[in-house]
N, C-alpha and C positions, 0 to 999 in steps of 0.2 A: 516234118512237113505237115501243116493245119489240113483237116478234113474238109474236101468241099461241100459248099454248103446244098445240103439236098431237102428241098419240099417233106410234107409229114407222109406222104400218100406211096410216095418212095420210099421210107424208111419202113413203115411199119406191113407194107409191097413184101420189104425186107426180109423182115423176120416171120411175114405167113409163109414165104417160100422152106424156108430154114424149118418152121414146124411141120408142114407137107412134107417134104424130103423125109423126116425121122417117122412117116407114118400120122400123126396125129390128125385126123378129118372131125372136125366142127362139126357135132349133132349127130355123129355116126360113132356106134358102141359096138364093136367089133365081138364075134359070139365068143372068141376065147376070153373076151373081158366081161360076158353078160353074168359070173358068179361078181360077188361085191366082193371087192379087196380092200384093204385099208392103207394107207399110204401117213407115215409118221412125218411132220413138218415141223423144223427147227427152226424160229427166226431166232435171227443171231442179235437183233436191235430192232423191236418192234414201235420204234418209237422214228427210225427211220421213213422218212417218205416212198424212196426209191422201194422200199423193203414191203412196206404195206401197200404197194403197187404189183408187186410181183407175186405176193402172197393172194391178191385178188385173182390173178394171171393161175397161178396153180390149183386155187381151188374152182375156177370156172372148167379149166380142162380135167379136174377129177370128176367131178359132178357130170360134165360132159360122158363122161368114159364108166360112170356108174360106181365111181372108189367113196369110200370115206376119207374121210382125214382127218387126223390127231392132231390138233396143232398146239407148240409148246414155244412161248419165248423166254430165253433165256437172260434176256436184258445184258448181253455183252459180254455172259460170262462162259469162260472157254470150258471149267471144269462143269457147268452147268449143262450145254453141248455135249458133251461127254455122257454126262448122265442121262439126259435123255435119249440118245441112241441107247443106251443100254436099257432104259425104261418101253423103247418101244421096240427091242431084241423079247423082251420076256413078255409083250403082249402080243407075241406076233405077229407085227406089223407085217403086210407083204413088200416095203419099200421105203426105205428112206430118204430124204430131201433134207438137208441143210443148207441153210443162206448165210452166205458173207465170210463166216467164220472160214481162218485157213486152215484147211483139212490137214497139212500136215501139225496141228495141235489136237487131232481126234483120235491117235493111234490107240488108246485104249476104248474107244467105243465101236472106232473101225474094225478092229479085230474081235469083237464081239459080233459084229453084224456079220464078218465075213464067214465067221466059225457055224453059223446060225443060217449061211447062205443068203442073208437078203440084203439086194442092191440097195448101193448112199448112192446117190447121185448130186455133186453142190452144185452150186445156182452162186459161182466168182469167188468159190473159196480154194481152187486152183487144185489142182491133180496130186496122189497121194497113193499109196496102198489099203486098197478098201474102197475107193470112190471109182463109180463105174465110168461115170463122166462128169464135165465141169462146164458148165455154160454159163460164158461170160462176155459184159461187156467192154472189161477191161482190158485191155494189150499198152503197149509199146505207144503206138499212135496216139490212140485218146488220152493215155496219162499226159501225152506231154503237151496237145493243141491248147489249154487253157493257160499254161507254165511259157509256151513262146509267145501266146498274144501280151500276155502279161512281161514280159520280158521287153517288148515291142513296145505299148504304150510307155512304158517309166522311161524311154530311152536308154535301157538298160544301166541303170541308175537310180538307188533310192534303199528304202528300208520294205520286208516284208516281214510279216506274221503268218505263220504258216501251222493253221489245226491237223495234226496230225492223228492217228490212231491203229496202231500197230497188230489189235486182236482180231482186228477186220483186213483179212486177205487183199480184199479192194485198196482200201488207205493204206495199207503198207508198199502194195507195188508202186501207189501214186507217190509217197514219200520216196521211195527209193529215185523215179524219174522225176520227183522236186530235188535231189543233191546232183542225179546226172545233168540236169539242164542248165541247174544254178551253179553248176562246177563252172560254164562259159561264160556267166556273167560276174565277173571278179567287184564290178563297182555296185552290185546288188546284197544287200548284207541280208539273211535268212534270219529269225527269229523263229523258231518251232517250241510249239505248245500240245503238247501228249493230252487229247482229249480224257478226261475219265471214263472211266465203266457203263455210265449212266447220267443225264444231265446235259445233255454235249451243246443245246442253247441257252441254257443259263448260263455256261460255264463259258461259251464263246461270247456272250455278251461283256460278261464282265473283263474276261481277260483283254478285250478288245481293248476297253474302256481304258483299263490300266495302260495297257501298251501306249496308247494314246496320248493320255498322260505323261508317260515318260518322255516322249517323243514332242511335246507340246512345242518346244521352239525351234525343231526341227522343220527347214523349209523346203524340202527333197520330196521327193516323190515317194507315195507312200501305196502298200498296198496290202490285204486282206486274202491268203488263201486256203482253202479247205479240203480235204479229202471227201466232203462230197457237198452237198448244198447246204442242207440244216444250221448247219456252224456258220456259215458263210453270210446266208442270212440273217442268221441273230444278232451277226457283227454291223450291220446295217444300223440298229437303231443306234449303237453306241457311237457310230461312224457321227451321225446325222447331231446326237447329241452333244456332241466335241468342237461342232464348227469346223471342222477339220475335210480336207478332199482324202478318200482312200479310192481306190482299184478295189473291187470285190470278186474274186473267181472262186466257182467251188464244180461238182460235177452232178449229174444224176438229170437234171434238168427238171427239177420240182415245178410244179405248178408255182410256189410263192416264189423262186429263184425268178421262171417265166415274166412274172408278173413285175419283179423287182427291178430286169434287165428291163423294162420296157418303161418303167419309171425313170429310169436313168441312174437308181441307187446301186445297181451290182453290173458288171461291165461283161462277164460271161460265163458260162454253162456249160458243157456235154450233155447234150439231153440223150438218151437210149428209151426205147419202149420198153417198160418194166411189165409190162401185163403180157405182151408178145412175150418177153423174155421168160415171165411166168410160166407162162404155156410149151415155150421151148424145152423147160426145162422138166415140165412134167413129160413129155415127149419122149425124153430120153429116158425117163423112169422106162415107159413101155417100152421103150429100145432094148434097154439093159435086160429087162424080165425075157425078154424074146432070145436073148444071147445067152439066156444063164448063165453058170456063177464065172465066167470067163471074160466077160463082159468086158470090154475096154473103149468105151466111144471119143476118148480123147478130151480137148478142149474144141467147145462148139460155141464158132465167136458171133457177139450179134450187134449191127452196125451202130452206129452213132454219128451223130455231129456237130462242130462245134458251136454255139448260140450265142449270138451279140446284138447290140439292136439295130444291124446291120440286117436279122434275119428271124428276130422275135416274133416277129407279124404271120410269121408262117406256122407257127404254133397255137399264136393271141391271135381273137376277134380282133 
C-alpha cells in the first residue's frame, strides 16, 4: 500500500517527536553530559546525499550535547568499516555511529567494541550483535511505494534497469522488495546492474546509456530504478540524451531528485528527513550510554513519503 502523502511540517513534526521521546532537547546539555566525550562516525558513502545530510543531523546534535566527533568515510568499503571501529576501539572513543553499512558485515569490529564496552549504534544498517540500536528509514512499506507507482504507470508492462548495491544494508533490503514486487509483474522484465564500490554516477550514467542502446528499437515502456537517488539521477542526462521516454524512481528524496521530479525528468522519490534522522540517531547514542553495555533499543523507524509531481510543490518553492 503507497504512503499517504503528508505536508513537510508533518514529517519532520515526525521525527522531533521520535528525538523528544529518546531524551535528546535542542540547546540543553544535560550535566551527565557536561564532561566532553567523543563519538567515532563511519560514513559508509560519503559521496552519498541522503548520508551527507544525516551526517550534518549527527554532528548538529553532538555539538549540541557538548561531544566531539571523529569522522571516517570509508568510501563503501565493508573491510574499511571494520577497521575503523577497531581504529576508534583503541582511541577510546565513548560511542560509536555507523551509516548504511549492514552491521551484520561488522562482526570483527563489533566484537572489538563490545569487548571494550562501547555502544555502535547504526543509522539503516539494520540490527546485529554488537549494535545497540538501528535507526532507519527503511521497512517494508517504503521499499515497495516507488516499485508499485512504477509498476502502475508502465501498465505493468515493459523493460527495467534496476541500480542495485548490496554492501549498503538500505539497497539490499530495497533490491530484495525489487524481486518481491516484480515477482507480480510477470510482463515486467528486470535488468539489475551491481553499483561499484565507488563512482555510482558515472557508472549510472553510462550504464544507462548502454542499456539504452541496446534497447533502441524497443517501443515498450521503459524504465530507470535505483536503490536510492544519486544513480537514479545521473541516469536522467543519458535518458534525455537518447531521445528516448524512461520512468526514473530512486529513494532518499535528494534535493536534485526534488528538483528533477518537478522538471518532469524523474517520476518519483521517498523523500525521509536525513538531518532529523541524524539527530535521531545520535539520540539513541545517549540512550544506549544510559543503558550500559546491555543496551538493546531495537529498530527505531522514521517516517517518509512517497514524492511525485503530484506532491513536489510541498517540498519546492
Amino acid at each position: 500500500m503507497l504512503a499517504k502523502n503528508k505536508n513537510t511540517r508533518r514529517m519532520i513534526s515526525a521525527c522531533t517527536a521520535v528525538i523528544a521521546a529518546m531524551g535528546l532537547s535542542a540547546g540543553v546539555t544535560s550535566q551527565s553530559q557536561a564532561t566532553t566525550k567523543t563519538l567515532g562516525l563511519i560514513i559508509f558513502n560519503g559521496q552519498d546525499t541522503f548520508s551527507q545530510l544525516a551526517e550534518k543531523g549527527i554532528l548538529a546534535a553532538a555539538k549540541t550535547n557538548g561531544w566531539t566527533v571523529k569522522t571516517v568515510d570509508v568510501a563503501g568499503s565493508v573491510d574499511g568499516a571494520n577497521s575503523a571501529i577497531q581504529n576508534f576501539v583503541s582511541a577510546k572513543v565513548n560511542a560509536i555511529i555507523a551509516t548504511v553499512v549492514a552491521s551484520t558485515s561488522l562482526k570483527s569490529g563489533l566484537a572489538q567494541a563490545t569487548k571494550a564496552g562501547i555502544p555502535v549504534v547504526s543509522q539503516s544498517g539494520g540490527l546485529a550483535p554488537g549494535i545497540a540500536g538501528n535507526v532507519t528509514s527503511v521497512n517494508d512499506v517504503s521499499n515497495a511505494a516507488p516499485l508499485l507507482d512504477m509498476a502502475k504507470v508502465m501498465g505493468g508492462k515493459g523493460r527495467v534497469l534496476a541500480f542495485t548495491f548490496k554492501p549498503g544494508l538500505p539497497c539490499l533490503l530495497r533490491e530484495n522488495t525489487l524481486d518481491s514486487v516484480m515477482s507480480k509483474y510477470p510482463n515486467i522484465t528486470v535488468t539489475k546492474s551491481e553499483l561499484p564500490s565507488d563512482g555510482h554516477a558515472a557508472y549510472a550514467a553510462s550504464t544507462t546509456a548502454a542499456w539504452l542502446q541496446t534497447n533502441a528499437s524497443y517501443s515498450g515502456n521503459l524504465a530507470v530504478w535505483a536503490c536510492y537517488d544519486d544513480p537514479a539521477v545521473a541516469a536522467i542526462s543519458s535518458i534525455t540524451a537518447s531521445g528516448k521516454k524512461a520512468f526514473v524512481y530512486g529513494y532518499n528524496g535528494s534535493a536534485d531528485a526534488l528538483a528533477a521530479i518537478k522538471a518532469g525528468t524523474m517520476k518519483g522519490t521517498v523523500f525521509f528527513d536525513p538531518i532529523a534522522t541524524g539527530k535521531a540517531t545520535f539520540a539513541a547514542v545517549l540512550t544506549s550510554l544510559k543503558a550500559g553495555k546491555k543496551a538493546n533499543l531495537g529498530t527505531i523507524a522514521a517516517p517518509f513519503t512517497l514524492i511525485t509531481s503530484a506532491n513536489v510543490a510541498t517540498l519546492l518553492p
